[in-house]
Backbone bond lengths (Angstrom), bond angles and torsions (degrees), N, CA, C in turn:
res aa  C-N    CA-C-N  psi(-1)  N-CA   C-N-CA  omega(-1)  CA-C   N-CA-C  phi
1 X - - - 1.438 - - 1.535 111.30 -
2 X 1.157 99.56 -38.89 1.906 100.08 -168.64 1.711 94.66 -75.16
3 X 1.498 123.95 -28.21 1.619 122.18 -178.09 1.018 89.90 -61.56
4 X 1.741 133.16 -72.11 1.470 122.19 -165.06 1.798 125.87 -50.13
5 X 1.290 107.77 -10.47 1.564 118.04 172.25 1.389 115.86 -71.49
6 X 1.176 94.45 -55.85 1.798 120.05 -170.67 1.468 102.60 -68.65
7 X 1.565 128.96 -41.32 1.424 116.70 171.72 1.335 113.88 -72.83
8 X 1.972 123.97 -32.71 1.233 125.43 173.05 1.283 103.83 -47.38
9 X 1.444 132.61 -69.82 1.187 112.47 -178.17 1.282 147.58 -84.29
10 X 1.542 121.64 15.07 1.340 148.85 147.08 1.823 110.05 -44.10
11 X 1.644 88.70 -65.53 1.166 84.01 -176.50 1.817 131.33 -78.20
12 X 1.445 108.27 -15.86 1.844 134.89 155.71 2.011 93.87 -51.59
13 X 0.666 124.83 -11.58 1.818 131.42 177.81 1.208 100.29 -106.63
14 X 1.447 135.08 -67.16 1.297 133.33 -134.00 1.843 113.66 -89.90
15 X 1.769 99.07 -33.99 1.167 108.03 174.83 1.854 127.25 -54.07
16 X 1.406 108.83 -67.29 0.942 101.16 178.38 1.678 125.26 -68.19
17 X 1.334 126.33 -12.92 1.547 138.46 135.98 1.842 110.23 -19.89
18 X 1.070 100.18 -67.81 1.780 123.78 -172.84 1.379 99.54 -55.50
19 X 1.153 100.60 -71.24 1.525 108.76 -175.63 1.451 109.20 -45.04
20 X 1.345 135.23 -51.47 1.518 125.82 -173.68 1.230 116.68 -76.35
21 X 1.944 114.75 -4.14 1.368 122.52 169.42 1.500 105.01 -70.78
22 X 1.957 95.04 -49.42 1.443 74.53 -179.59 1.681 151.00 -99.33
23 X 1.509 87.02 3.56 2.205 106.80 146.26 1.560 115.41 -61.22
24 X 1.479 126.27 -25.23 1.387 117.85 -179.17 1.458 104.82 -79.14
25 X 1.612 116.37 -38.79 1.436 129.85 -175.02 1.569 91.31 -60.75
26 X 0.748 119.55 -54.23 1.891 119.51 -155.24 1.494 97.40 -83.99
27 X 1.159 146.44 -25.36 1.371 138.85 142.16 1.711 135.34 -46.64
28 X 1.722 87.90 -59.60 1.887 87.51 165.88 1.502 123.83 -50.27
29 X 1.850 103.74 -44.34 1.576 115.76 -178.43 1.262 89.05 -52.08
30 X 1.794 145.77 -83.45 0.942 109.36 -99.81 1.987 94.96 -102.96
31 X 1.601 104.29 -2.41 1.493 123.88 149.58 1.419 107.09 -33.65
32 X 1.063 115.74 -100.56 1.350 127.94 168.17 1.595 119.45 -16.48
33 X 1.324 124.49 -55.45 1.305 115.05 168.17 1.327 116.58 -63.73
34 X 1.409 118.52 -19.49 1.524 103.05 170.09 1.413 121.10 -93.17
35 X 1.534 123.89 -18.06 1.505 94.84 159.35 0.939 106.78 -83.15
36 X 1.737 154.08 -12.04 0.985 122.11 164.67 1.149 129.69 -44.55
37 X 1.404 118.46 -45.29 1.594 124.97 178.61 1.339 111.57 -62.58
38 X 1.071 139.35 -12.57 1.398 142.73 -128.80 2.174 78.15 -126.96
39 X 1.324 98.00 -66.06 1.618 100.90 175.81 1.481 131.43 -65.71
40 X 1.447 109.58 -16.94 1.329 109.90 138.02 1.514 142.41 -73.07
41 X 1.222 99.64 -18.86 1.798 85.58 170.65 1.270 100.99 -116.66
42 X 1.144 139.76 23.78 1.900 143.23 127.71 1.339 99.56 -49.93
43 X 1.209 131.30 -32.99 1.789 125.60 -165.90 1.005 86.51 -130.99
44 X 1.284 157.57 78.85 1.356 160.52 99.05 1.755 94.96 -102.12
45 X 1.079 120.34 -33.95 1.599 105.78 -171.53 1.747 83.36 -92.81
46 X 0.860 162.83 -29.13 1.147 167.85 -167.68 1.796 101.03 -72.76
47 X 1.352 130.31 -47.31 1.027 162.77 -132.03 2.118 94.14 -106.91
48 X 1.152 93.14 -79.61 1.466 116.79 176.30 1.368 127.65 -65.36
49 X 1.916 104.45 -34.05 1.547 106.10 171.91 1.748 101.62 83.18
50 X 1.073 109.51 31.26 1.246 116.16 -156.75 1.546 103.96 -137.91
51 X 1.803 108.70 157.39 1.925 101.77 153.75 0.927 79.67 -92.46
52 X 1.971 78.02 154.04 1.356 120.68 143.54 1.593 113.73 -133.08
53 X 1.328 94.00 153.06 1.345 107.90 -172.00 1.511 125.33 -114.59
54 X 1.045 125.82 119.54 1.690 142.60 -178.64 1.347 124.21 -91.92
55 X 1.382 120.08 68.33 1.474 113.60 -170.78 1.896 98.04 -106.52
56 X 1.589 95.14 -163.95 1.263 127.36 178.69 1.453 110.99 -95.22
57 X 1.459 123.84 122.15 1.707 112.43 -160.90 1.974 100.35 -81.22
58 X 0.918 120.08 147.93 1.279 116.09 143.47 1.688 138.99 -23.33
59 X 1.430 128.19 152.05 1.250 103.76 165.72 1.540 120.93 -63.65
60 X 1.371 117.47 -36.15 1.721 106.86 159.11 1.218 129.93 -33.03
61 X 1.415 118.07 -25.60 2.306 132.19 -138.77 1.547 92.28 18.50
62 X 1.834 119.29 69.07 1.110 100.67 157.57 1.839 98.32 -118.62
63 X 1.535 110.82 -7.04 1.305 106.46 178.47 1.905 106.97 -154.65
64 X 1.625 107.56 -173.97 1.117 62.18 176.33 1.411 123.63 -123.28
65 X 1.542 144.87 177.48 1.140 145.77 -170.39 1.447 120.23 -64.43
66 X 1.281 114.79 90.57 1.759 115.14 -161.40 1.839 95.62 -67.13
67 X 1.288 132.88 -13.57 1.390 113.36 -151.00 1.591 73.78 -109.87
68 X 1.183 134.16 -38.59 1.674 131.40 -146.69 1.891 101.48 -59.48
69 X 0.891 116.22 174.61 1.045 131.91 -164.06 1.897 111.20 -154.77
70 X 1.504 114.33 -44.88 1.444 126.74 160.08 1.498 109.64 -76.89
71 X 1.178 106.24 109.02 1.528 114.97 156.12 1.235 129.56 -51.34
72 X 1.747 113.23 -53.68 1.354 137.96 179.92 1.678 107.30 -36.64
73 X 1.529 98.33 -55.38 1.887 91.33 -179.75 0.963 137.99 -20.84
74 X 1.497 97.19 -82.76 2.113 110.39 166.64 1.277 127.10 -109.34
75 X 1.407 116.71 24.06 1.353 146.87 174.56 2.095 95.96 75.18
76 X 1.421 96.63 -147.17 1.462 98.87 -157.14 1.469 106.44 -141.96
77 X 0.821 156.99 108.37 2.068 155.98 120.75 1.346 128.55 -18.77
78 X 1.087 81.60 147.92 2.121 90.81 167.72 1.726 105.98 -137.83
79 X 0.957 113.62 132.58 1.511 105.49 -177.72 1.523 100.79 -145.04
80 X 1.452 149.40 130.82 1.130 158.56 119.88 1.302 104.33 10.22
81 X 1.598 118.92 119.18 1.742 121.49 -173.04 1.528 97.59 -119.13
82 X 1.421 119.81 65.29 1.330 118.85 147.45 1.457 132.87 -18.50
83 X 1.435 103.88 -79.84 1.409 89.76 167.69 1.306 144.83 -79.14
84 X 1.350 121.31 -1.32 1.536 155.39 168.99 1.551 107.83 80.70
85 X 1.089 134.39 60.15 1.546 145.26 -152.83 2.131 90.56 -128.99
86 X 1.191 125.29 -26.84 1.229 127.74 -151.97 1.350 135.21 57.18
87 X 1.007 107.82 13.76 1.400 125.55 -161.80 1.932 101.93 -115.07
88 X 1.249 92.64 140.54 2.150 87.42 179.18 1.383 80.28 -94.79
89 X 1.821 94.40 143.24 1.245 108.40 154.37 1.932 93.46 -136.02
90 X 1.759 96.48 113.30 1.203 99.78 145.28 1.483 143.92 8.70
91 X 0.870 108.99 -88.77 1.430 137.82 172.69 1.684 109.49 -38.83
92 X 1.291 105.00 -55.06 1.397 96.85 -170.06 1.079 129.42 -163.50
93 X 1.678 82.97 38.20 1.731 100.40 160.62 1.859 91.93 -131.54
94 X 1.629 104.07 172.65 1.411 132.38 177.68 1.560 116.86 -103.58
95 X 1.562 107.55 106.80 1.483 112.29 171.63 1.516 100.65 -95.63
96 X 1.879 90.79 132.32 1.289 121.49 -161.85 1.659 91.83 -81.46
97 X 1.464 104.25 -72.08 1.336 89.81 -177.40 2.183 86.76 -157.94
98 X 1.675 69.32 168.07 1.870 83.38 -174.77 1.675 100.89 -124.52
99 X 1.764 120.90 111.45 0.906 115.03 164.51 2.119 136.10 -105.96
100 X 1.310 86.95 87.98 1.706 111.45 -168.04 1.690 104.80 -35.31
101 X 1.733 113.91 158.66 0.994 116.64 142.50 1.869 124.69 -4.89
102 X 1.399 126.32 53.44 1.450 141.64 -161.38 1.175 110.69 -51.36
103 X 1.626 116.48 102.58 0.966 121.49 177.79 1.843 139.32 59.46
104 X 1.639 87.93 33.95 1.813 102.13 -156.34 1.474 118.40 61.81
105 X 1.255 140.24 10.25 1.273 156.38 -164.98 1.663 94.51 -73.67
106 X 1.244 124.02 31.12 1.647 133.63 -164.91 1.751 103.43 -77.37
107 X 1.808 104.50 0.45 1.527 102.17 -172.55 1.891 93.98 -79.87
108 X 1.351 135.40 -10.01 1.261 128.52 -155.20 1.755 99.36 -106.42
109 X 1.224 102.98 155.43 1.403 137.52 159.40 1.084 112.60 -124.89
110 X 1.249 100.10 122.96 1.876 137.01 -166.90 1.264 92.35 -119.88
111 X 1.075 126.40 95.12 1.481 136.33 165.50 1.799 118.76 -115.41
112 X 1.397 112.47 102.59 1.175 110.17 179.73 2.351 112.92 -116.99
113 X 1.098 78.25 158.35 1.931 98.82 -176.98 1.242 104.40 -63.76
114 X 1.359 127.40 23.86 1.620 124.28 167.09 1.236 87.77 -169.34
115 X 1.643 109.64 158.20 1.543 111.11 177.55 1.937 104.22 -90.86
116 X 1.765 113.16 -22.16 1.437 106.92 170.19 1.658 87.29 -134.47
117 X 1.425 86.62 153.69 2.239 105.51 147.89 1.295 109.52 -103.01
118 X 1.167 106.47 146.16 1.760 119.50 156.13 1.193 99.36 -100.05
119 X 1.926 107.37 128.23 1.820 102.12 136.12 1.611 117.63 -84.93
120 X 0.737 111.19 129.02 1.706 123.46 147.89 1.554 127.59 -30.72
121 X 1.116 140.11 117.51 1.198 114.46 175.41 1.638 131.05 -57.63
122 X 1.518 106.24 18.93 1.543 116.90 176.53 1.514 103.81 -107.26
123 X 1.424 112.11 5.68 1.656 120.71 -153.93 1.539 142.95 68.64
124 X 1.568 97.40 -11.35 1.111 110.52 -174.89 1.657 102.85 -67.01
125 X 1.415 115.31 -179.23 1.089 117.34 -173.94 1.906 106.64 -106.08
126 X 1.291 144.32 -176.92 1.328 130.86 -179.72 1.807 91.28 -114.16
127 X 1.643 113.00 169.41 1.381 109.86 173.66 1.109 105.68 124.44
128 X 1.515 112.63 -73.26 1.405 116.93 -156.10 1.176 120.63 108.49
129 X 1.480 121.90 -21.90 1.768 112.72 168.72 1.242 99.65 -143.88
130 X 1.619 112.83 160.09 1.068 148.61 -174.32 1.604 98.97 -40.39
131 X 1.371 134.56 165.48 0.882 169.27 54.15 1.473 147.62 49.63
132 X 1.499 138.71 42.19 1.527 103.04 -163.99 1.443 100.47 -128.29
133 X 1.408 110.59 153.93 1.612 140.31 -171.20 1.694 117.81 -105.06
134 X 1.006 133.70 100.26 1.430 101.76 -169.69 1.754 93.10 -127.41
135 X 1.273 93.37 140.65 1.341 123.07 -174.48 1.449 127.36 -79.98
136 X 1.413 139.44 90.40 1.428 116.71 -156.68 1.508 94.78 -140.96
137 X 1.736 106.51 123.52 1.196 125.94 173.36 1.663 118.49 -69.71
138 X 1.279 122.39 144.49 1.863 115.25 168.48 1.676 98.43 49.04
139 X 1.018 127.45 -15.00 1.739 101.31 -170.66 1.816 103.13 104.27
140 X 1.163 121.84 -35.19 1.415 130.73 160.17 1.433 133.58 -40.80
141 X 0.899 137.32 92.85 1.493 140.78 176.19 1.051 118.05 -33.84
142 X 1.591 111.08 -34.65 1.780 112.37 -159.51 2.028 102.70 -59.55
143 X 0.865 112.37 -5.52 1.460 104.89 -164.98 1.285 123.33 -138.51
144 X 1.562 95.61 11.43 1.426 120.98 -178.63 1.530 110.96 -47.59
145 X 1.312 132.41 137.78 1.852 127.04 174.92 1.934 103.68 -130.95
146 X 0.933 110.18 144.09 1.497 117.66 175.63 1.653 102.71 -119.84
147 X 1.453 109.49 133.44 1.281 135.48 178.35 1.707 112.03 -115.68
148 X 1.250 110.60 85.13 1.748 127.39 174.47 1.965 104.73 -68.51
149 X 1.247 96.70 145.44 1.348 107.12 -172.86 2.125 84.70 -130.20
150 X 0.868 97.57 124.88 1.583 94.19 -175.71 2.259 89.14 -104.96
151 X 0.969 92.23 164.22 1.567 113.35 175.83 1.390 107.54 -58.57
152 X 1.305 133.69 -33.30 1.205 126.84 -152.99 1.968 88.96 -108.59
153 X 1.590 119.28 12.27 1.325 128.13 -174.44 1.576 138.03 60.63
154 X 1.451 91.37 13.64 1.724 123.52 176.42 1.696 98.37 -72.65
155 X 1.777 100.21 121.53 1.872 90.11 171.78 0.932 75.86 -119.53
156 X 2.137 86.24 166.57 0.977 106.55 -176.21 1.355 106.10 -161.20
157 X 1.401 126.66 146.61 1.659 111.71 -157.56 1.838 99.72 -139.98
158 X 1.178 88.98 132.77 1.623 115.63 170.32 1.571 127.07 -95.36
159 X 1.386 125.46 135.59 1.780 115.63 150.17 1.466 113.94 -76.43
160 X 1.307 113.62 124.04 1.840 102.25 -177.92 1.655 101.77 -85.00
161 X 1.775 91.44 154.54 1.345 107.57 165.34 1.563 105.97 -74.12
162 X 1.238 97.54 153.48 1.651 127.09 159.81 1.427 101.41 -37.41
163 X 1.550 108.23 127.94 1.700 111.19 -159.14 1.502 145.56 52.68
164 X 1.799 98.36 -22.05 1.507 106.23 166.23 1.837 112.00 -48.07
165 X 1.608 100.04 164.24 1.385 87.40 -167.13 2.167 92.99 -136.39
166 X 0.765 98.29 162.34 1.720 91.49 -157.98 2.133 93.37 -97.36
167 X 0.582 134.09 160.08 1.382 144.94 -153.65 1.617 102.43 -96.75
């Protein structure tokens, strides 16, 4: 009887511990997949000599969402901007890759300061200013991450402080 106490309250400790391991885990991941995506088509336009473009897909994900602003929705693209319109057209441009709603990960808001970036074929980014992405799990702050896109197309990703605010 006294074992079943002592694990009852082991585990009244251990759970909610776990649990914020595993909201930090499911935040960094899905951080991480976005500069990855973000650093792959810096070196595909780097690669190609070419734009490319990083937006927010449509509810179709057949192009991408010029008004959206949340990525998280219908996830996000990069496609080769041949004709420099920002817009995929099928036909005769190259989608790099399409990263959907990630893995049911539908608890996040991906809210970034442009609805797309261009790289440049120098990598740089187009505009004139920086970039920022901020990452927010459940609606909760505690686990909030910001993803900076600097001008020169260098990312770079942060955990924000309590009240910090992502760029």
């Amino acid at each position: 009887m006294v074992t079943l106490v002592v694990a009852a309250i082991l585990l009244s400790i251990a759970i909610p511990s776990f649990r914020a391991l595993i909201q930090n885990n499911k935040s960094v991941a899905q951080t991480n997949q976005l500069v990855a995506a973000l650093n792959h088509a810096r070196s595909e336009a780097l690669k190609r000599h070419a734009r490319v473009v990083v937006c927010a897909m449509n509810s179709g994900q057949t192009d991408c969402d010029g008004a959206s602003t949340n990525w998280g929705q219908n996830g996000w693209m990069a496609f080769a901007d041949t004709n420099g319109n920002g817009s995929y057209d099928s036909a005769t441009e190259t989608l790099l890759r399409q990263w959907r709603d990630t893995a049911g990960k539908s608890d996040f808001t991906i809210s970034a300061s442009a609805a797309s970036l261009v790289y440049l074929q120098t990598g740089a980014i187009t505009g004139g200013a920086f970039i920022g992405i901020l990452l927010n799990l459940d609606g909760a702050s505690d686990y909030d991450r910001c993803v900076l896109v600097f001008t020169t197309g260098r990312v770079k990703s942060k955990k924000m402080a309590s009240g910090e605010t992502c760029p």
